[in-house]
C-alpha positions in Angstrom: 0.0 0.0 0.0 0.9 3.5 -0.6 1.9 6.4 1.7 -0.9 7.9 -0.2 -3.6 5.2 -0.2 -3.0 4.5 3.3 -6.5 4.8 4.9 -6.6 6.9 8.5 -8.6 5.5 11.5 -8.9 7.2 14.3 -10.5 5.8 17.4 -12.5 6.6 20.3 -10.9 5.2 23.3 -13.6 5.1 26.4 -15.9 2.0 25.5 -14.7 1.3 21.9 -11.1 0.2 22.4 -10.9 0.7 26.4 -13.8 -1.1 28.7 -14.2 2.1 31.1 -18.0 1.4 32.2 -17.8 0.7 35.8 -14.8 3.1 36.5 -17.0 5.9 34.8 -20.5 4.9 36.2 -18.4 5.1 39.9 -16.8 8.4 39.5 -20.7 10.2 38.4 -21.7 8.3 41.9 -19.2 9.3 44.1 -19.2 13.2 42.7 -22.9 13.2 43.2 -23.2 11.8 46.9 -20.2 14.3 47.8 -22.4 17.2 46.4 -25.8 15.1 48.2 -27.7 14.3 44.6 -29.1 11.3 44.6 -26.9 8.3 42.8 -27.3 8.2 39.0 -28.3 5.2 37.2 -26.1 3.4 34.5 -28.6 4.1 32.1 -28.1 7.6 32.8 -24.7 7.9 32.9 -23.9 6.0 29.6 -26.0 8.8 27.6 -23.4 11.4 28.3 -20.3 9.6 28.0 -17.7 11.0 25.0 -18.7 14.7 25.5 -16.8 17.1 27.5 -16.7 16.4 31.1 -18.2 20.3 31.7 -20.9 19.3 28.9 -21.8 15.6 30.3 -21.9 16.3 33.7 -24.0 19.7 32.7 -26.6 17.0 31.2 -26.2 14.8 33.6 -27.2 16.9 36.6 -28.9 19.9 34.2 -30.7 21.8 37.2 -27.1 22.4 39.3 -25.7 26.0 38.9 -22.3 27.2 38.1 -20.7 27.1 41.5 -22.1 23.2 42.0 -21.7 22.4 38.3 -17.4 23.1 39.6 -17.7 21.1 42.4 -19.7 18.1 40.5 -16.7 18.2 37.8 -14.2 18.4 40.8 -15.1 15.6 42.2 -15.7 13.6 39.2 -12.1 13.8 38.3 -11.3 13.3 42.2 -12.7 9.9 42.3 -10.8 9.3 39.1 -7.3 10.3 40.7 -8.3 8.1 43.7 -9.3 4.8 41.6 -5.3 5.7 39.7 -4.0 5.9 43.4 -5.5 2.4 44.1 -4.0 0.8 40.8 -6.9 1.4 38.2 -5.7 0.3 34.6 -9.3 -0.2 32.7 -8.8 -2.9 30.6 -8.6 -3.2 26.8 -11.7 -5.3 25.0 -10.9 -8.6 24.1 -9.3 -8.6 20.5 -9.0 -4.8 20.8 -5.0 -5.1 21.0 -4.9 -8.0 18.2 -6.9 -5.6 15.7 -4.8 -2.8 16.5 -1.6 -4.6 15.8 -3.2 -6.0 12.4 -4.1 -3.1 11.3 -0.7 -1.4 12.3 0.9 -3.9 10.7 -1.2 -3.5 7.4 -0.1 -0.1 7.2 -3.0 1.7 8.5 -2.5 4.9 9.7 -4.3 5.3 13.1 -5.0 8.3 15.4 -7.1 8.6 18.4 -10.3 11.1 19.3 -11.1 11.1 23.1 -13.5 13.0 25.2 -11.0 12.0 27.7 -8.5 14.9 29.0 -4.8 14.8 28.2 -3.7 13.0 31.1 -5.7 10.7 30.6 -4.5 10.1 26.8 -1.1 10.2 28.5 -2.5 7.0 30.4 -3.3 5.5 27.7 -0.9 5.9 25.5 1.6 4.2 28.2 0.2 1.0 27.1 2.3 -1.8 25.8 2.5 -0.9 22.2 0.2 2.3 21.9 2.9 4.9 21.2 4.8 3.1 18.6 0.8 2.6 16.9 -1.1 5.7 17.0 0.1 8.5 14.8 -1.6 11.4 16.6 -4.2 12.0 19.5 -6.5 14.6 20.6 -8.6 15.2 23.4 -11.4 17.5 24.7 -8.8 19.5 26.3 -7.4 20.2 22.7 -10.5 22.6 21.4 -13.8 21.6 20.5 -15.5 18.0 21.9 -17.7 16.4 20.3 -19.8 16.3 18.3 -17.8 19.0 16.6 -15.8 17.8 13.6 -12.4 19.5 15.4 -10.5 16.7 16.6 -10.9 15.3 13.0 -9.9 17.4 11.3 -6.8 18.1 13.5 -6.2 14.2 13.2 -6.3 14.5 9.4 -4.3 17.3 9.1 -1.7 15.8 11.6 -1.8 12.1 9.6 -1.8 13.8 5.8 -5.1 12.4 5.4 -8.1 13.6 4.0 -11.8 12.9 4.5 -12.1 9.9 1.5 -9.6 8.0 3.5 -10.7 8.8 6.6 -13.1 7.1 9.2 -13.9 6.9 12.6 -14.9 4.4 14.6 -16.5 4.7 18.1 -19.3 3.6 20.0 -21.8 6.3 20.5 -23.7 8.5 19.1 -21.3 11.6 19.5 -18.7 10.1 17.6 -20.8 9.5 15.0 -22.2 12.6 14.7 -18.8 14.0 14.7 -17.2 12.0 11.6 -20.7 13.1 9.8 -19.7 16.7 10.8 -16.3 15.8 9.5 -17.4 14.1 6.3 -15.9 10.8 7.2 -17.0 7.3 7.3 -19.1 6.4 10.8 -18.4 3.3 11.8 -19.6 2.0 15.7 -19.1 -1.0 18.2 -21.7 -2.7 19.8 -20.3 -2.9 23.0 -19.8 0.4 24.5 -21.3 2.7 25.8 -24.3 3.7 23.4 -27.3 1.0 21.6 -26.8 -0.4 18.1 -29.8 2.1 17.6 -28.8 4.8 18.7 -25.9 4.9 16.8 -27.7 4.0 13.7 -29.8 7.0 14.9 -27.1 9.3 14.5 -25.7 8.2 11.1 -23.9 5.3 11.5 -22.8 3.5 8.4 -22.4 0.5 10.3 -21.9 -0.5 13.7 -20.0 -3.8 14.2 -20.5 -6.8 16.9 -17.2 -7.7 17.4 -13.6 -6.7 16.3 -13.6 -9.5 13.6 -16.5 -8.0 11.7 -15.0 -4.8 12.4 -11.7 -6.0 10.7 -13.7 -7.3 7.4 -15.3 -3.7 7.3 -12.3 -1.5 7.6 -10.1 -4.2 5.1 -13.4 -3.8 2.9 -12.5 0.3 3.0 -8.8 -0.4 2.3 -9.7 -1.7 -0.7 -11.6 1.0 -2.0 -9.3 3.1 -0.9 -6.6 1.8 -2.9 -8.5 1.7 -6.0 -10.1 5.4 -5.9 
């Protein structure tokens, strides 16, 4: 393959390569019994996940003003630093690391697109592998979360890709929404964060049930990509 056929894929990290559910769910509930809300339901929780912390813990708890709104985000991220303390590595999906190093190795270019903050992209990035993989990464603390096509396009411009060879792939509907923005290919996972609906919802080309369909899809794109 080409330098210039090679296709771009940048990927979500919380709930599409990274299995952060319970660490997530347990950082909204111990921020909202420190500020005395009541605990928030998974269901809840999941909705907001992949925006901005300011902007999903604004929809979480929509009634809190700006002075509780700061204290609500302080102590989301507090729990977070206290779960690091205690040894907290979330772990990586099954086959997440395999179709990483396949698609590495097939000379994909690959970036990441986190609502995470940079520290936590610094995390992440420690992993086994993950620096030597991923091209470029950007974060909510880099500009614009999503939905806004931003982080895209700063991954595009940072891989010397453009749109017809990029795509993202995540698993709600905010990534989705932000590769339509962008005018990339959507793709999701099934086993995030957000439902196979409500991804398809949002504009969702496809939305894969495991990493080996996920592969066929994405080698599907290479091929097109190579013969535009």
């Amino acid at each position: 393959m080409t330098a210039s056929a090679r296709p771009l894929a940048v990927f979500d990290i919380d709930g599409t390569l990274v299995d952060s559910r319970a660490s997530i769910h347990r950082a909204a509930c111990e921020a909202a019994r420190d500020l005395g809300l009541p605990r928030p339901d998974y269901d809840r929780v999941r909705k907001i996940v992949g925006l901005t912390l300011e902007h999903a813990l604004a929809e979480l708890e929509p009634d809190l003003g700006p002075a509780d709104l700061a204290r609500f985000i302080a102590g989301f991220r507090a729990s977070f630093a206290r779960m690091h303390e205690e040894g907290l590595q979330e772990p990586l999906y099954p086959e997440a690391m395999a179709a990483l190093r396949r698609l590495h190795r097939d000379g994909w270019r690959l970036a990441l697109a986190t609502g995470q903050n940079r520290r936590g992209v610094a995390r992440n990035l420690a992993r086994e592998g993950w620096a030597d993989m991923f091209l470029s990464s950007h974060c909510a603390e880099d500009g614009p979360g999503k939905p806004d096509p931003a982080m895209l396009h700063a991954a595009m411009a940072a891989c010397d890709a453009c749109p017809a060879t990029t795509l993202m792939i995540g698993d709600t509907a905010h990534d989705i929404q932000m590769a339509v923005n962008a005018g990339v290919l959507p793709l999701g996972v099934a086993w995030g964060f957000h439902t196979v609906e409500e991804q398809q919802a949002a504009g969702a080309r496809h939305v894969a049930r495991s990493f080996a369909e996920l592969t066929v899809v994405l080698d599907g794109f290479a091929d097109l990509t190579r013969a535009a």
